[in-house]
C-alpha positions, 0 to 999 in steps of 0.5 A: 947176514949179508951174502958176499958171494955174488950170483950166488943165493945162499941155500935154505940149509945154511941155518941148519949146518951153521947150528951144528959141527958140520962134520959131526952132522955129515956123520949124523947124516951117514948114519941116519942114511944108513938105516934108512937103506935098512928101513930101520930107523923106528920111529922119529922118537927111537931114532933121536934116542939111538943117535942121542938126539932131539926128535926136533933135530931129527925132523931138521936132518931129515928135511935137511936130507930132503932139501938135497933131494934125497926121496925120503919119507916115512913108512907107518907100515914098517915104522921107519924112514924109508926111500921112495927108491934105492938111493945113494946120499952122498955129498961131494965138491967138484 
C-alpha cells in the first residue's frame, strides 16, 4: 500500500482500525476503558467473553491502547487491566 500523504509516516495502528468497523472499535475501546478505570475487566479470557470477542482481539485492542500511550498493563493481583495511573482514553481531531 503506497502512502500518498506526504511527510506523513502511516501509524502502526493502521492494519488494525482497517480490519474492524472503526466506530464499532471506537466503542469497544469506551468499553474496555471503562472497566479498566473499575479494574474490572477480569482476565484477558472473561473480557473477550463479556465484550463477545476473541482473546487474540483483546490482546490487539489493548496493544492498540497501548500504541496511544495510554499506561495500560495487567495486574495479577486484582485480575484485571489496570492504569499505571488515573488516565483519560479519549481520541479527538483538531
Amino acid at each position: 500500500m503506497q502512502n500518498h500523504n506526504r511527510g506523513f509516516a502511516m501509524p502502526k495502528i493502521t492494519k488494525t482500525l482497517s480490519t474492524m468497523n472503526f466506530l464499532d472499535q471506537l466503542e469497544r475501546l469506551k468499553r474496555i476503558h471503562q472497566l479498566i478505570k473499575m479494574k474490572a475487566t477480569g482476565t484477558p479470557q472473561q473480557l473477550a467473553d463479556r465484550l463477545a470477542l476473541s482473546e487474540s482481539r483483546i490482546y490487539q485492542l489493548i496493544r492498540l491502547m497501548k500504541e496511544l500511550d495510554a499506561p495500560v498493563y495487567f495486574d495479577r493481583e486484582r485480575n484485571s487491566y489496570c492504569y499505571e495511573y488515573d488516565y483519560q482514553f479519549s481520541i479527538g481531531f483538531e
